[in-house]
PDB file of N, CA, C, O and CB in Angstrom:
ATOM      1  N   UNK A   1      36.151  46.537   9.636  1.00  0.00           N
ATOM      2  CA  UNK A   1      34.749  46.481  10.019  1.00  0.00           C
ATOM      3  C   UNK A   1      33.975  45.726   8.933  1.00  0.00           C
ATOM      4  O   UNK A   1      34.108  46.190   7.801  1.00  0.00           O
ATOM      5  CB  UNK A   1      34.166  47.917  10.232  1.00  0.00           C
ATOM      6  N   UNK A   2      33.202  44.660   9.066  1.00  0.00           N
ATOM      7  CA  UNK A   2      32.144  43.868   8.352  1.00  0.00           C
ATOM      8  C   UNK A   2      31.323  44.450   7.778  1.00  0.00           C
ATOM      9  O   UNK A   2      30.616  45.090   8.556  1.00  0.00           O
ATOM     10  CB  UNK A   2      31.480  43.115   8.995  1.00  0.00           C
ATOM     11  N   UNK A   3      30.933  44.597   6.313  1.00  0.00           N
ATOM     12  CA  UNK A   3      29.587  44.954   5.878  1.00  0.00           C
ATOM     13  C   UNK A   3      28.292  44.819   6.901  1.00  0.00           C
ATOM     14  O   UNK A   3      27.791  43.933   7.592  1.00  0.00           O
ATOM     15  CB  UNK A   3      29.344  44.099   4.704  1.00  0.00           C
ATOM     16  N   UNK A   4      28.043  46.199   6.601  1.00  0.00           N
ATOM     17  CA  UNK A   4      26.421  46.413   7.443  1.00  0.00           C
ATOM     18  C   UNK A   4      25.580  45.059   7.301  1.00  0.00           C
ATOM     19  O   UNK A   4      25.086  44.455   8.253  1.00  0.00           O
ATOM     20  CB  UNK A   4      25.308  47.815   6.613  1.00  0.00           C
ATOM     21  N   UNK A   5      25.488  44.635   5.794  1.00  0.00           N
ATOM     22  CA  UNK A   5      24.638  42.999   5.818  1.00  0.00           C
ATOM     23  C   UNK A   5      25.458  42.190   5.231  1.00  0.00           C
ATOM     24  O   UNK A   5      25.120  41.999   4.063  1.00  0.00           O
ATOM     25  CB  UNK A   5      23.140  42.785   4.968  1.00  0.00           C
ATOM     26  N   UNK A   6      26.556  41.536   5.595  1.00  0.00           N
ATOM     27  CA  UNK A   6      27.366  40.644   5.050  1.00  0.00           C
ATOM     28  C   UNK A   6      26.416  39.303   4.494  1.00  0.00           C
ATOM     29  O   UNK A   6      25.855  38.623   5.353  1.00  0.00           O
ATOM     30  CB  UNK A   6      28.476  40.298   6.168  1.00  0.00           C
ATOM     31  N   UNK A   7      26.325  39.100   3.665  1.00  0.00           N
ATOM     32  CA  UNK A   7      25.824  37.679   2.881  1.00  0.00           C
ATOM     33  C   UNK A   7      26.783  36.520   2.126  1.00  0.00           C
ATOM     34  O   UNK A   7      27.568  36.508   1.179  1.00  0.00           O
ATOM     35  CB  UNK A   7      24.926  38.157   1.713  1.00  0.00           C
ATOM     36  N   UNK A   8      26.245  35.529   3.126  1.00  0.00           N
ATOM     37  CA  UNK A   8      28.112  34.387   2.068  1.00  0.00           C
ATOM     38  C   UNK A   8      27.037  34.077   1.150  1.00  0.00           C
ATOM     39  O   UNK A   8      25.832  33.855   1.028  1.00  0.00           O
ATOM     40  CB  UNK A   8      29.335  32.245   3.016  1.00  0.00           C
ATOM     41  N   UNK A   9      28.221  34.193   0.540  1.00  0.00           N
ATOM     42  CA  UNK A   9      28.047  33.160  -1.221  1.00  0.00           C
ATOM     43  C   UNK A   9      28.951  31.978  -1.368  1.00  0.00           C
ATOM     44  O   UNK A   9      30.134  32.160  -1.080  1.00  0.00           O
ATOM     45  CB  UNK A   9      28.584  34.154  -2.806  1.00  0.00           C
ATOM     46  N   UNK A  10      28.525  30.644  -1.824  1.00  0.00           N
ATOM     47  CA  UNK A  10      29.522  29.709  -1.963  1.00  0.00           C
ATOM     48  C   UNK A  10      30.601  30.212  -2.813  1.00  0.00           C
ATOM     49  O   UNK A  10      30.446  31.014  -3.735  1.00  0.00           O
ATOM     50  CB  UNK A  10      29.001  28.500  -2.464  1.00  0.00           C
ATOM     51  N   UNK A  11      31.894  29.599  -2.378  1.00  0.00           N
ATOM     52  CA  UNK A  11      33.006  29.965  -3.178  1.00  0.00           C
ATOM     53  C   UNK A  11      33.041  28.781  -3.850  1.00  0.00           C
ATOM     54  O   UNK A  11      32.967  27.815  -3.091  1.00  0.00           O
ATOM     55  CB  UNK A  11      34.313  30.394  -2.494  1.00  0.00           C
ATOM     56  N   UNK A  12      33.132  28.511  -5.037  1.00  0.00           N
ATOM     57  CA  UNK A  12      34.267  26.888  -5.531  1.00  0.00           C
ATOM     58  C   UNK A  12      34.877  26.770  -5.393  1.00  0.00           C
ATOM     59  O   UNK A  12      35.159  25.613  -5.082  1.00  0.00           O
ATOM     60  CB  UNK A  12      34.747  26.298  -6.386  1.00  0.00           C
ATOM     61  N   UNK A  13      36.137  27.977  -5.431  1.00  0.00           N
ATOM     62  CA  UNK A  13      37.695  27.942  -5.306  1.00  0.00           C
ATOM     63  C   UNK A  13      38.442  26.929  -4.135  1.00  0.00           C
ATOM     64  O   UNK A  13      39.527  26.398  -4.371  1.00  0.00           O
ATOM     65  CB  UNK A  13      38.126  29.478  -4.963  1.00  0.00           C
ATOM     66  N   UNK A  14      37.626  26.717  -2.695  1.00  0.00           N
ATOM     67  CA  UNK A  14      37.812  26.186  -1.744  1.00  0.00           C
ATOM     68  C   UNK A  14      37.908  24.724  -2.213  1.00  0.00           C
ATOM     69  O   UNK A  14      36.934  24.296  -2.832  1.00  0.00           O
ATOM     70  CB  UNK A  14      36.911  26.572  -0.822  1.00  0.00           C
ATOM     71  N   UNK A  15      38.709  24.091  -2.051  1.00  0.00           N
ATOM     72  CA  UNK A  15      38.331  22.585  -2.365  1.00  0.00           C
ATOM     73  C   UNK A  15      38.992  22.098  -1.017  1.00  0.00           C
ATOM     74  O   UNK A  15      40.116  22.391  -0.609  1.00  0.00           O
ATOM     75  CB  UNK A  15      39.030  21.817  -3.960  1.00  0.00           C
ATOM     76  N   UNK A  16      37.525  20.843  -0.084  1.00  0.00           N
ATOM     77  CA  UNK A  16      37.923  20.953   1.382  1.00  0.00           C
ATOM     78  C   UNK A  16      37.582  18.928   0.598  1.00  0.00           C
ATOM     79  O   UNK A  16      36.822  18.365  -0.190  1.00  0.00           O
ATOM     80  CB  UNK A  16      36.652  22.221   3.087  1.00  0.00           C
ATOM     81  N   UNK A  17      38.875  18.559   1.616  1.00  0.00           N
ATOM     82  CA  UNK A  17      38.756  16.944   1.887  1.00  0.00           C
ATOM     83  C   UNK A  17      37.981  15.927   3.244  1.00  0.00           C
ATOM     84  O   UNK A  17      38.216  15.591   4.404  1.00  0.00           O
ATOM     85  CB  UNK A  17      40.223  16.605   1.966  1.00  0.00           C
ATOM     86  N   UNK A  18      37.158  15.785   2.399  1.00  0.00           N
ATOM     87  CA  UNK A  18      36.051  14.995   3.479  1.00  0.00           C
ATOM     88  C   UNK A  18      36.762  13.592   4.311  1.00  0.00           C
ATOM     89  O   UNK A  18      37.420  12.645   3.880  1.00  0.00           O
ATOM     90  CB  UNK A  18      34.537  14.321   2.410  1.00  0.00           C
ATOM     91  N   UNK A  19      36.360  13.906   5.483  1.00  0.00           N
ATOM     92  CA  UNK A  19      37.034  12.865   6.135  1.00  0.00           C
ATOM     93  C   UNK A  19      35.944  12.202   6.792  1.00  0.00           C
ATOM     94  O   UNK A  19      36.108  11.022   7.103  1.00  0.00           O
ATOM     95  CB  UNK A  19      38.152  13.304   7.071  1.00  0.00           C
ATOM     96  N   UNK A  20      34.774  12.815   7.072  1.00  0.00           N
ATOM     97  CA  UNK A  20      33.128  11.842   7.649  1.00  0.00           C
ATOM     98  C   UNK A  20      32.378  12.658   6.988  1.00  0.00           C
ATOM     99  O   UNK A  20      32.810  13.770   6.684  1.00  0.00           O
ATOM    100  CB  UNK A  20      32.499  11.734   9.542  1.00  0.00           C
ATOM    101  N   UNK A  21      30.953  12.198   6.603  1.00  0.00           N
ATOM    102  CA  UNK A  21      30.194  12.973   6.927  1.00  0.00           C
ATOM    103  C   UNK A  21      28.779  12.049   7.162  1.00  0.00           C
ATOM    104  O   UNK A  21      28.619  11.180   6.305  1.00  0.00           O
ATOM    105  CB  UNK A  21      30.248  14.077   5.936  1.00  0.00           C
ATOM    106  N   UNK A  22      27.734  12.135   8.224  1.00  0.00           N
ATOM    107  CA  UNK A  22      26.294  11.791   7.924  1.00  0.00           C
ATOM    108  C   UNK A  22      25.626  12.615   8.601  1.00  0.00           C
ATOM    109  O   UNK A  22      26.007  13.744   8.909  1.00  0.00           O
ATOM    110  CB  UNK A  22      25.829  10.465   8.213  1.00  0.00           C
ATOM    111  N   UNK A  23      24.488  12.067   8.907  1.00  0.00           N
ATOM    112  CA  UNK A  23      23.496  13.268   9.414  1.00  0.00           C
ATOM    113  C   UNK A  23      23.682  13.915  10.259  1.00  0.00           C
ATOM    114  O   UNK A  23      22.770  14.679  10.576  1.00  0.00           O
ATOM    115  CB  UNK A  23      22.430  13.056   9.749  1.00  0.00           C
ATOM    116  N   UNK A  24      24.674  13.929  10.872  1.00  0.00           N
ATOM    117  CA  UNK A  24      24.592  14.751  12.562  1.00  0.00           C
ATOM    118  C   UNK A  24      26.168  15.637  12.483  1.00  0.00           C
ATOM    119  O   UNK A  24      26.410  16.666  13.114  1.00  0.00           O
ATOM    120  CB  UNK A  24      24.604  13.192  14.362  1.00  0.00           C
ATOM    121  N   UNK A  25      27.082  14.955  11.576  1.00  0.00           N
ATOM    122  CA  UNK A  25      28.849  15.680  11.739  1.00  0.00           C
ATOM    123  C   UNK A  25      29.429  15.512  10.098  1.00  0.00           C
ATOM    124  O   UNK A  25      29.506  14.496   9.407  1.00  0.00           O
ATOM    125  CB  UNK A  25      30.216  14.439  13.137  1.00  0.00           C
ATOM    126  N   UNK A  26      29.730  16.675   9.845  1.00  0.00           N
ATOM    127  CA  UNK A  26      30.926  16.550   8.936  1.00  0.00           C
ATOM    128  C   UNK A  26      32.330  17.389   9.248  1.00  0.00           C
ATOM    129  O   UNK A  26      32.411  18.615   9.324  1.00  0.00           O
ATOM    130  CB  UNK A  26      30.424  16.986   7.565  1.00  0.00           C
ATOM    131  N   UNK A  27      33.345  16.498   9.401  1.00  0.00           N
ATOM    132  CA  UNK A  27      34.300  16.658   9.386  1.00  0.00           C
ATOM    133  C   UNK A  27      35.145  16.907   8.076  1.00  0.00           C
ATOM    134  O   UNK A  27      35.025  16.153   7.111  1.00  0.00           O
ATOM    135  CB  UNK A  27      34.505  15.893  10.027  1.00  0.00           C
ATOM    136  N   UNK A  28      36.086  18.092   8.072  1.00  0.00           N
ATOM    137  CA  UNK A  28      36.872  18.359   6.769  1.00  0.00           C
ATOM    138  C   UNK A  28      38.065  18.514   7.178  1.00  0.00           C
ATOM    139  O   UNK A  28      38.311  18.546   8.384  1.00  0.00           O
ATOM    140  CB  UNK A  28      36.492  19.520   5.923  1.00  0.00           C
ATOM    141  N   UNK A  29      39.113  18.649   6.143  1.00  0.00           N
ATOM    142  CA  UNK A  29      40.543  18.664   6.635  1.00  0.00           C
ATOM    143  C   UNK A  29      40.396  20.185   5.616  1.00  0.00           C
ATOM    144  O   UNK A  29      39.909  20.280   4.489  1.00  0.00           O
ATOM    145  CB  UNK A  29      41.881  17.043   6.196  1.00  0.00           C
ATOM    146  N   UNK A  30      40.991  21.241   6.465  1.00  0.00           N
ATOM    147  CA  UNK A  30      41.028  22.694   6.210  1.00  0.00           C
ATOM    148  C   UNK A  30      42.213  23.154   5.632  1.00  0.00           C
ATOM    149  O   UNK A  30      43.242  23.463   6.233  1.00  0.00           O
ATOM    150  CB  UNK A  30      40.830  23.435   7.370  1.00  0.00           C
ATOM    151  N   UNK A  31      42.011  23.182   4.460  1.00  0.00           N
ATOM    152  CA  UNK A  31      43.100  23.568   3.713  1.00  0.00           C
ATOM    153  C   UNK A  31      44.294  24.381   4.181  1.00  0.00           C
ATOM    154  O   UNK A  31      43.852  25.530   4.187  1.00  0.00           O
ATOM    155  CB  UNK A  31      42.614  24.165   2.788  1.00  0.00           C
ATOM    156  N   UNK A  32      45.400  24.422   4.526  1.00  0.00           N
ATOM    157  CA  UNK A  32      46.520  25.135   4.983  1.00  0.00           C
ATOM    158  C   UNK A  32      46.113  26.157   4.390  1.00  0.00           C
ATOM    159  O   UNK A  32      45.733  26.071   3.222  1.00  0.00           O
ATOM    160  CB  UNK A  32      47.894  24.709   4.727  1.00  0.00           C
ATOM    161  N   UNK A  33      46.107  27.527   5.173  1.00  0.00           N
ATOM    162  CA  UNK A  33      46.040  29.008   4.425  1.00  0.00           C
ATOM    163  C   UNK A  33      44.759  29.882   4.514  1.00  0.00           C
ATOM    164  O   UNK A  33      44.655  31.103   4.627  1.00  0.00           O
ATOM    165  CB  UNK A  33      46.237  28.815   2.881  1.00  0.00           C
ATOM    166  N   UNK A  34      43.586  28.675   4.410  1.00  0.00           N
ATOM    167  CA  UNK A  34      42.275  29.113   4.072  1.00  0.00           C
ATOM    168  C   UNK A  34      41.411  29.753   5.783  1.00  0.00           C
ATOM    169  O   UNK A  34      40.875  29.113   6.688  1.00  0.00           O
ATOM    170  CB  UNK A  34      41.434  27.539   3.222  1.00  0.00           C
ATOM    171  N   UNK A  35      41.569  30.814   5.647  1.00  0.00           N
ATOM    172  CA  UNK A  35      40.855  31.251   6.745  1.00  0.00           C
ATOM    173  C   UNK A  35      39.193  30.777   6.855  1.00  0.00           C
ATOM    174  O   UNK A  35      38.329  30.849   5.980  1.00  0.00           O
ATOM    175  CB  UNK A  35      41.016  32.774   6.688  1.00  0.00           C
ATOM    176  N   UNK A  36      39.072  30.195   8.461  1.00  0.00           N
ATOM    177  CA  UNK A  36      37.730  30.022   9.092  1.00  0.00           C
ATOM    178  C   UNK A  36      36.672  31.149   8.398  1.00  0.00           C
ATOM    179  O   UNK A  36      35.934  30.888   7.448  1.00  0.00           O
ATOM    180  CB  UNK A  36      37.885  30.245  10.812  1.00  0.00           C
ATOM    181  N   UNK A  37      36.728  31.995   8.841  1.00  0.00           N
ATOM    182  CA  UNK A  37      35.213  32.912   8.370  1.00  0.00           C
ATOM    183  C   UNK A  37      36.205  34.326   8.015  1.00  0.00           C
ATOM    184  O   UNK A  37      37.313  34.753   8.343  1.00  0.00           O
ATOM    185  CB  UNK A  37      33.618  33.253  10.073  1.00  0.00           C
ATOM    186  N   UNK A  38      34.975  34.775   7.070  1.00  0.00           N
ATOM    187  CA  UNK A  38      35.015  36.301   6.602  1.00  0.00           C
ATOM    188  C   UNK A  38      35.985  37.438   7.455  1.00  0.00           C
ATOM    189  O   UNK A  38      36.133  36.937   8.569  1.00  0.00           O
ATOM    190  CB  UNK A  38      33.444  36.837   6.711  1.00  0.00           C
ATOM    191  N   UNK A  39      36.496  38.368   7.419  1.00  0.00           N
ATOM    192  CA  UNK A  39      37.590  38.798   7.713  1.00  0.00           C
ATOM    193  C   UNK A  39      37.757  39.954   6.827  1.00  0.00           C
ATOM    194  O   UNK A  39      37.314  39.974   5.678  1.00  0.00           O
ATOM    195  CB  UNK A  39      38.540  37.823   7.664  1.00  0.00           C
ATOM    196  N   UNK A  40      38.504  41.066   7.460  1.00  0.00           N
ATOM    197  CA  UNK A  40      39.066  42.392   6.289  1.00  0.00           C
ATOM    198  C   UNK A  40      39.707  41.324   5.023  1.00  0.00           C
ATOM    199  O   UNK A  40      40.361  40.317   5.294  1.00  0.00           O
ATOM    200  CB  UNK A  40      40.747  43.746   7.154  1.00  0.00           C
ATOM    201  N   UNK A  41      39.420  41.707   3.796  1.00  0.00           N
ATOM    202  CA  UNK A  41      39.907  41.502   2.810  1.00  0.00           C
ATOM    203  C   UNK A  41      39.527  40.351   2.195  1.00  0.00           C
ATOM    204  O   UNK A  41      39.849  40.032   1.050  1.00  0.00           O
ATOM    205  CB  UNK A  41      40.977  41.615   2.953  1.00  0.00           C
ATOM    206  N   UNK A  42      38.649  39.542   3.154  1.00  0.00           N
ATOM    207  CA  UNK A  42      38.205  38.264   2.824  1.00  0.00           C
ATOM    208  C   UNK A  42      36.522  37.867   3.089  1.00  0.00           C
ATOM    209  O   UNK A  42      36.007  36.768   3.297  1.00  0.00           O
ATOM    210  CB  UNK A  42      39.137  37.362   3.645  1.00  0.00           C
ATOM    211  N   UNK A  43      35.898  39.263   2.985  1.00  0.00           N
ATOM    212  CA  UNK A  43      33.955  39.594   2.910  1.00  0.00           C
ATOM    213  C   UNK A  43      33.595  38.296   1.930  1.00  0.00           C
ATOM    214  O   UNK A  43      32.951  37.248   1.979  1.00  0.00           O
ATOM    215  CB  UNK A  43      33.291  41.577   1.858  1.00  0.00           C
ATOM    216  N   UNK A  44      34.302  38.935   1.148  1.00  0.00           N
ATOM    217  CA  UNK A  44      33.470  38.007   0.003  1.00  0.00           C
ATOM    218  C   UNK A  44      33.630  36.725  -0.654  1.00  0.00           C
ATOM    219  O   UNK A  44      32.971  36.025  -1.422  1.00  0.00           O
ATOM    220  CB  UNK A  44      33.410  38.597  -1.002  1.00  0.00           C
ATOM    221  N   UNK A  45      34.564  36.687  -0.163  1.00  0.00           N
ATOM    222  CA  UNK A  45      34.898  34.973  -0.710  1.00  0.00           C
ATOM    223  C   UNK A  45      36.797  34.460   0.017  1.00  0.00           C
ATOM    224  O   UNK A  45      37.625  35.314   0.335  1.00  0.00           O
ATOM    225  CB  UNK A  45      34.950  35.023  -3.209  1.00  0.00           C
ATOM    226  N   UNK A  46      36.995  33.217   0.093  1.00  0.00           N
ATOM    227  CA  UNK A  46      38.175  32.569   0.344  1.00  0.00           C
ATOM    228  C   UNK A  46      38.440  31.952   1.377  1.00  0.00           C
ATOM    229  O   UNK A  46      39.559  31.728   1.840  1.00  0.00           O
ATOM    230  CB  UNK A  46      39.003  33.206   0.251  1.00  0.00           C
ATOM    231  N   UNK A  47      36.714  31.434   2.077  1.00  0.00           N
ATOM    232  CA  UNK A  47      36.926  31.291   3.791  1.00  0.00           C
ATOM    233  C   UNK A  47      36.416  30.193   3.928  1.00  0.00           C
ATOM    234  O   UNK A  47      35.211  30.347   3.735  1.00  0.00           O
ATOM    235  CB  UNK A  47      36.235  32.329   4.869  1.00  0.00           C
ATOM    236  N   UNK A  48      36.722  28.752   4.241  1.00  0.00           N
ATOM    237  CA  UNK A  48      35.922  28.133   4.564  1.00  0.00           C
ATOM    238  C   UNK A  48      34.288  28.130   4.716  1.00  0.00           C
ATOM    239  O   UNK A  48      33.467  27.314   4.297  1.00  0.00           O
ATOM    240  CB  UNK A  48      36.405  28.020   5.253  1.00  0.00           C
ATOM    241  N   UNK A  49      34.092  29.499   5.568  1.00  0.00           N
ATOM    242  CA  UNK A  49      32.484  29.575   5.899  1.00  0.00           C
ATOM    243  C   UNK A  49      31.996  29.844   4.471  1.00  0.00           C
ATOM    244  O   UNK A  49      30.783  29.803   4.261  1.00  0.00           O
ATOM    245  CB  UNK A  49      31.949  30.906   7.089  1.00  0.00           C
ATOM    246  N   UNK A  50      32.913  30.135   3.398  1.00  0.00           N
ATOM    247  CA  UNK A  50      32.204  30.381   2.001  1.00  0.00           C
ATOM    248  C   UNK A  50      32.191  28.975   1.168  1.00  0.00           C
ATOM    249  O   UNK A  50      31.205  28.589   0.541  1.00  0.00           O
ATOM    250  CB  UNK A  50      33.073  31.613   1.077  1.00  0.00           C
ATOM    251  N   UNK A  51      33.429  28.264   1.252  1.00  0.00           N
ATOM    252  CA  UNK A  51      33.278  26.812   1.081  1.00  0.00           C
ATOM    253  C   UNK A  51      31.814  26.144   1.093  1.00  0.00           C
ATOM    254  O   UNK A  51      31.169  25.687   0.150  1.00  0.00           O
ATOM    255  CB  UNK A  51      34.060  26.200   2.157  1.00  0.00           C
ATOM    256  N   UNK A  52      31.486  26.233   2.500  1.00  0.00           N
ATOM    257  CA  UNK A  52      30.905  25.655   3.198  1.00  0.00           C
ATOM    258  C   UNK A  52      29.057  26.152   2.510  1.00  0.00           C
ATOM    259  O   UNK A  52      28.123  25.351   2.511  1.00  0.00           O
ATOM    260  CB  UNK A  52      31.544  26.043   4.757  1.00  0.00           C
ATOM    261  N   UNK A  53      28.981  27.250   2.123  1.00  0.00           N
ATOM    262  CA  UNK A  53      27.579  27.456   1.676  1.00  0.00           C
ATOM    263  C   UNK A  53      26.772  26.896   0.833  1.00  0.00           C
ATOM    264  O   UNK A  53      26.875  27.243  -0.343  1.00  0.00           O
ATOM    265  CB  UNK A  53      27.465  28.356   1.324  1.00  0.00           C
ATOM    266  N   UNK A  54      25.813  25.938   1.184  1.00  0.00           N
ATOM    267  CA  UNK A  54      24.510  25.180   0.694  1.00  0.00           C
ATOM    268  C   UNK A  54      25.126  23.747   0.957  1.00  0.00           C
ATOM    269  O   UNK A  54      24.664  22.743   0.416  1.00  0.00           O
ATOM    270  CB  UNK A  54      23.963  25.500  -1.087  1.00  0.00           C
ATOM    271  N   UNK A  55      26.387  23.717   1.977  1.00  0.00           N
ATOM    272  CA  UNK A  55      26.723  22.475   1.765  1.00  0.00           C
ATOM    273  C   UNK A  55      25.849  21.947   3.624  1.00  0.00           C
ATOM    274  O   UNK A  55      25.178  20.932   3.809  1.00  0.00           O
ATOM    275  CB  UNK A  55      28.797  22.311   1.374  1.00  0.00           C
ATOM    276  N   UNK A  56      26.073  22.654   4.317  1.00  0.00           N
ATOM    277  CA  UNK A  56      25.361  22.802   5.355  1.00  0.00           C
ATOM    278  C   UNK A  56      24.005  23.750   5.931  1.00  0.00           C
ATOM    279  O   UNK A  56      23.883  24.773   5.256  1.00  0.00           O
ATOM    280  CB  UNK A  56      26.213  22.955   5.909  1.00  0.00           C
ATOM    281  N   UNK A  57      22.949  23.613   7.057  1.00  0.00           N
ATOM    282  CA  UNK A  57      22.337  24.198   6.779  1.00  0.00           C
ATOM    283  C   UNK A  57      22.548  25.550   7.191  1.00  0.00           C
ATOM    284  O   UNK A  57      23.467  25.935   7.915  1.00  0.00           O
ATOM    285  CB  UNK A  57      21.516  23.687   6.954  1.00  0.00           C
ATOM    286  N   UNK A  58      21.324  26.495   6.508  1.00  0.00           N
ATOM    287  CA  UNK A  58      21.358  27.420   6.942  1.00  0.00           C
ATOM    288  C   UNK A  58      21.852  28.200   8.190  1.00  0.00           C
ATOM    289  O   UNK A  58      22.756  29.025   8.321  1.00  0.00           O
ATOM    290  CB  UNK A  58      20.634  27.422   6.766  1.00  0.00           C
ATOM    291  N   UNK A  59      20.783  27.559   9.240  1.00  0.00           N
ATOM    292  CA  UNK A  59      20.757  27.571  10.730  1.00  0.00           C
ATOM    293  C   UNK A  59      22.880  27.473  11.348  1.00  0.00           C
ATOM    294  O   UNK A  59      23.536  28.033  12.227  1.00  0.00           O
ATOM    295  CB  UNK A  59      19.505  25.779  11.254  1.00  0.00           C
ATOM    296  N   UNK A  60      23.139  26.596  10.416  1.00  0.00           N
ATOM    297  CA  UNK A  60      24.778  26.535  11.028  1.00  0.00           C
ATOM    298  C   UNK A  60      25.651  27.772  10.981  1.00  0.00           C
ATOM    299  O   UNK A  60      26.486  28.258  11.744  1.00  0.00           O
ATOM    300  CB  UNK A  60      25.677  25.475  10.189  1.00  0.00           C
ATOM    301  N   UNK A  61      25.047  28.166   9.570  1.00  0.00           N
ATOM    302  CA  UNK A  61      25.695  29.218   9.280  1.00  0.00           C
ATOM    303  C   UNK A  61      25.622  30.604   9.603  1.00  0.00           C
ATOM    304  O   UNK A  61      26.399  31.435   9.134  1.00  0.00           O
ATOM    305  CB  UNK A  61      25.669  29.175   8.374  1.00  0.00           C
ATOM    306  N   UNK A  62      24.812  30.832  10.300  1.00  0.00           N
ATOM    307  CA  UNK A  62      24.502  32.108  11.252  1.00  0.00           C
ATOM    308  C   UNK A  62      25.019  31.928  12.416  1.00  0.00           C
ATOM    309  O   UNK A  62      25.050  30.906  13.101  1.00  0.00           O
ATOM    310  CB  UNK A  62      23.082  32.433  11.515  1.00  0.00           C
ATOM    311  N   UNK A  63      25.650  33.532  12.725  1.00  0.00           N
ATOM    312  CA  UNK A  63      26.183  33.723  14.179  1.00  0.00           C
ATOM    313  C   UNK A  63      24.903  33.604  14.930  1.00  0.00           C
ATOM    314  O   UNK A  63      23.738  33.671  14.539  1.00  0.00           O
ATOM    315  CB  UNK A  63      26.994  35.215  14.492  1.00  0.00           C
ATOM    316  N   UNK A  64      25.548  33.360  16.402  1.00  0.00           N
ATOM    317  CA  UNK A  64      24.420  34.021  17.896  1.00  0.00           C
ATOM    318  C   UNK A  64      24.864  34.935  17.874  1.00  0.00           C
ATOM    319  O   UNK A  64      24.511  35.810  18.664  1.00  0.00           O
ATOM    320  CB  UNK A  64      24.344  33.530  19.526  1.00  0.00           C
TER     321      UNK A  64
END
């Protein structure tokens, strides 16, 4: 079960290889291993979606 208020924090540890990016798409090549989003054991850091924080906006990064 997810923390009552889960909050990402950028990770550094993630190092993702840019393959486009401009105003409208960035594309990355996802490290073998590195799980998409937060997960038991992985709240707080090691996920792409933690990669990914302040690198995109806000708005992306929230569920519907």
């Amino acid at each position: 079960m997810p923390p009552k208020q889960l909050v990402l924090k950028h990770d550094p540890h993630i190092l993702l290889e840019t393959l486009h990016e401009d105003d409208h798409v960035l594309a990355i090549a996802k490290p073998f291993g590195v799980l998409a989003h937060p997960s038991p054991g992985f709240w707080a850091r090691g996920t792409l979606a933690h990669a990914l924080v302040g690198r995109v906006s806000k708005e992306m990064m929230e569920e519907i």
